[in-house]
Each structure stands twice: as C-alpha cells, then as structure tokens.
KOLFINU-869136 format. One record per residue: x, y, z of N, C-alpha, C, O, CB in turn; residue in three letters. Coordinates in steps of 0.2 Angstrom, whole numbers. Glycine has a CB too. Layout:
SITE   n_X   n_Y   n_Z  ca_X  ca_Y  ca_Z   c_X   c_Y   c_Z   o_X   o_Y   o_Z  cb_X  cb_Y  cb_Z code
SITE     X     Y     Z     X     Y     Z     X     Y     Z     X     Y     Z     X     Y     Z  ALA
...
//
This chain:
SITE   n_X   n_Y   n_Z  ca_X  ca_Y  ca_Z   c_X   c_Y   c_Z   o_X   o_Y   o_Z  cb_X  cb_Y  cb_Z code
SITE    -3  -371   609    -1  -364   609    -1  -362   601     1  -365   597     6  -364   612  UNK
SITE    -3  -355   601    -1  -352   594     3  -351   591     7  -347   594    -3  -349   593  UNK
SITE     5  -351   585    11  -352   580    13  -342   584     9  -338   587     7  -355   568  UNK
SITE    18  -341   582    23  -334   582    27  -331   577    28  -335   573    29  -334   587  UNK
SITE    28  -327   576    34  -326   570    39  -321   577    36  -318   581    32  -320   560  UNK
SITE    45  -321   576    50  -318   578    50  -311   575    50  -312   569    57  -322   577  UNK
SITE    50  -306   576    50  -300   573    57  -293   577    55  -289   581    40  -297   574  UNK
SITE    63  -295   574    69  -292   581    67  -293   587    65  -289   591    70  -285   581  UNK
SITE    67  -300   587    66  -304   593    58  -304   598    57  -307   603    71  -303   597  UNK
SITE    56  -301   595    49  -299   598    44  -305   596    43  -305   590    45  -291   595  UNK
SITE    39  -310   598    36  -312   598    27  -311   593    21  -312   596    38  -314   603  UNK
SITE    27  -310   588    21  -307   586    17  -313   582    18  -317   578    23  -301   581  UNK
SITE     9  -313   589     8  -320   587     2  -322   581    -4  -323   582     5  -323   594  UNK
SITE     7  -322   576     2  -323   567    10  -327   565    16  -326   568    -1  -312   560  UNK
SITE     9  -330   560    12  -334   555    10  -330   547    12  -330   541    10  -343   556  UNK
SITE     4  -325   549     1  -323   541     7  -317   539     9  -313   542    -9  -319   541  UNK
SITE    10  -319   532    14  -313   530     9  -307   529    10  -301   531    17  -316   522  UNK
SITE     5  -309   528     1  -300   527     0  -297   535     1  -291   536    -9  -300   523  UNK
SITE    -1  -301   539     0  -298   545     7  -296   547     9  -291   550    -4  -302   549  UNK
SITE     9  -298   546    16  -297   549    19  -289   546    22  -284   549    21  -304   546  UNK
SITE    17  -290   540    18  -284   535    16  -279   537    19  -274   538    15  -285   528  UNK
SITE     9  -279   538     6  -272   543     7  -270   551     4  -265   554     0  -272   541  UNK
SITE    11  -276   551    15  -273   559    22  -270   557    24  -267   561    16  -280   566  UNK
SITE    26  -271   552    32  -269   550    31  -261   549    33  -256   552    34  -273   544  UNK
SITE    26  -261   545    22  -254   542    20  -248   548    22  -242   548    14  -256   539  UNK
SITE    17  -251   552    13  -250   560    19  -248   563    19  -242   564     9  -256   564  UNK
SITE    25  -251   565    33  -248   566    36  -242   565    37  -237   568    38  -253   563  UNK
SITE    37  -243   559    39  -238   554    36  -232   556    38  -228   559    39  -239   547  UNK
SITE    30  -233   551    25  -227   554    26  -225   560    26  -218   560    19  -227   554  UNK
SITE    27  -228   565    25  -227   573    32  -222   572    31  -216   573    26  -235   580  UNK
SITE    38  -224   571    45  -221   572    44  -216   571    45  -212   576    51  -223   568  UNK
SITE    41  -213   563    42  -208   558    40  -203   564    44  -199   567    38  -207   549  UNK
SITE    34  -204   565    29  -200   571    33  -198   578    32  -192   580    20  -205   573  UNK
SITE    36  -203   581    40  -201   586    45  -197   584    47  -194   589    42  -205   590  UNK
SITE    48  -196   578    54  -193   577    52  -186   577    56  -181   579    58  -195   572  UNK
SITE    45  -185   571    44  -179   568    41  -175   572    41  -169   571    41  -180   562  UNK
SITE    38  -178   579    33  -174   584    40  -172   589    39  -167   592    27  -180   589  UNK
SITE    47  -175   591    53  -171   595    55  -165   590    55  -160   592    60  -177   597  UNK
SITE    56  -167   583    58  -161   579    53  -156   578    55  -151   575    60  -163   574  UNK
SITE    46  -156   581    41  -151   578    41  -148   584    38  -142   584    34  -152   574  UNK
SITE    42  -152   590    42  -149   598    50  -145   599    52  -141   603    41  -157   604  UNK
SITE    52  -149   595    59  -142   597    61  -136   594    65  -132   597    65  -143   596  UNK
SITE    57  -136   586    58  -129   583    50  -125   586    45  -126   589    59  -130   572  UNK
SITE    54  -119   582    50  -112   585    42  -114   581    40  -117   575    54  -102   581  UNK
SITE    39  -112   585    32  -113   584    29  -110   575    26  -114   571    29  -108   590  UNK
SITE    31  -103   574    29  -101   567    35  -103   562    33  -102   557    27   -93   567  UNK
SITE    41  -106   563    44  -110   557    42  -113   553    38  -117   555    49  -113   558  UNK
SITE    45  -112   545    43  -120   542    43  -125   544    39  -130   543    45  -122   538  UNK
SITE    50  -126   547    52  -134   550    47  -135   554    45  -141   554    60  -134   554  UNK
SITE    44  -131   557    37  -132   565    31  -136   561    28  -141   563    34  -122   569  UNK
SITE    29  -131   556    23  -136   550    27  -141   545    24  -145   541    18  -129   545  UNK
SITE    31  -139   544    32  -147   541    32  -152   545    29  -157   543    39  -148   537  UNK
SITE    37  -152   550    36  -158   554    30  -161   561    31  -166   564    41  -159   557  UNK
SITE    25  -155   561    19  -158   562    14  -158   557     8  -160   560    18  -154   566  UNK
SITE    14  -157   553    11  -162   546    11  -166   545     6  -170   545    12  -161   539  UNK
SITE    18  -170   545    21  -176   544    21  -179   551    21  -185   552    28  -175   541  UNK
SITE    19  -176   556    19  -180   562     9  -182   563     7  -187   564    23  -174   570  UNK
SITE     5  -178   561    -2  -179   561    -4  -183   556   -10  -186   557    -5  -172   561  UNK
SITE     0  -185   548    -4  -189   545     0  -198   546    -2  -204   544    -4  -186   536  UNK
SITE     8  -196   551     9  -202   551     3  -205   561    -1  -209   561    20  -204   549  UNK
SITE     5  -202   566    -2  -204   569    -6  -208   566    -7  -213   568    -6  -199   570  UNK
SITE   -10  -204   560   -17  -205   557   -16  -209   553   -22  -211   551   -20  -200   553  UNK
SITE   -12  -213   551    -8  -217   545    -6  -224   554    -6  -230   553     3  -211   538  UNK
SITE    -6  -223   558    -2  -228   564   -10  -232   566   -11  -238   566     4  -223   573  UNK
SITE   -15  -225   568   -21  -228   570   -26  -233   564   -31  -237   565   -25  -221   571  UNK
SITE   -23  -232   557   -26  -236   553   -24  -243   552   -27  -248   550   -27  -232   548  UNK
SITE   -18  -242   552   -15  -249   554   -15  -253   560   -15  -259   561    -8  -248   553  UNK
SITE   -16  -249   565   -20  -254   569   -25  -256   569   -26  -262   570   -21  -252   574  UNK
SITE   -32  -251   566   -38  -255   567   -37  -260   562   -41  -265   561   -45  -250   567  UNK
SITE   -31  -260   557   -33  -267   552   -30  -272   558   -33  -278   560   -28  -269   542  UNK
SITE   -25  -270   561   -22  -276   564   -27  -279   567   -30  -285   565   -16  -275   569  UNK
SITE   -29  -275   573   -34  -277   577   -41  -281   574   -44  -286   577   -36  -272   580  UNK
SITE   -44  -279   568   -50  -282   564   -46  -289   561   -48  -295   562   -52  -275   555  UNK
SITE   -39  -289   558   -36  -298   556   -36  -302   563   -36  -308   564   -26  -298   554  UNK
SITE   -37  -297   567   -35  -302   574   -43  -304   579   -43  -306   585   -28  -298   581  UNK
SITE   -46  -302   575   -54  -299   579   -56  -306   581   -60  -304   586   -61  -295   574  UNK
SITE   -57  -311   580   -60  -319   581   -54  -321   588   -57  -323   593   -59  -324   572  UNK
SITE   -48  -321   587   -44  -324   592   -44  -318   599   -45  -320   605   -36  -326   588  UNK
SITE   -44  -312   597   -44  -307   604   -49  -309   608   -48  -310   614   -45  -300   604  UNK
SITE   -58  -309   605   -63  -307   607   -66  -313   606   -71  -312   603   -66  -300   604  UNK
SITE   -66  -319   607   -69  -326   607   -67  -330   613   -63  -332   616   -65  -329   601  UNK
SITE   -73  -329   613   -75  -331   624   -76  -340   626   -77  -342   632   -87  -324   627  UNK
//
C-alpha cells in the first residue's frame, strides 16, 4: 500500500513535501474562488465590488487549474500506469 500524509484528516496519497504543498495552495486557491464567485454573484452587476470580485474570482479558477495540472503531471506514472 502507498505511503499518505493526513492533510485535516483527509488522506492525500504522496509523502513528497512539494506535493503536498501544492495541494495546500490548490485549497486555498479553490476557497478564495468560491468565496469571491458568491460575492460577485450577489452584488449588482455594473458595481465595482461585481468586477473586483470576478477578477479575483477568474484568475484564482485560472491559478486552481494550474495547480492541478502540476498535481496531476507529479502524479502521472502512478494514475496512468497499467
């Protein structure tokens, strides 16, 4: 069986600190983006608050997708190895 690290009790299956690190990152980011997409879905469409928090909601997305594809590229031998 492969080694795990506990991550708030979530099983994430790497022991590599660098990996682990860009799932911490990949979290966070994920948060910022769910928070900032309820706050830009609830103010008025032409407010600042409406483009500030869908700026901040489209580059952290775009900042969540790039951290996955590293996750997924660190993990590319163990997913896809038949």
């Amino acid at each position: 069986m492969e080694e795990h690290t506990d991550l708030f009790g979530i099983p994430i299956p790497s022991t590599d600190k660098v990996f682990v690190g860009f799932v911490i990152v990949h979290i966070i980011i994920s948060l910022v983006a769910v928070a900032t997409g309820v706050l830009a879905m609830l103010a008025h469409k032409t407010s600042a608050r409406h483009k500030k928090n869908g700026k901040i909601y489209f580059w952290s997305i775009s900042c969540s997708f790039v951290t996955v594809l590293i996750l997924s590229f660190m993990r590319w031998r163990t997913l896809f190895t038949y």
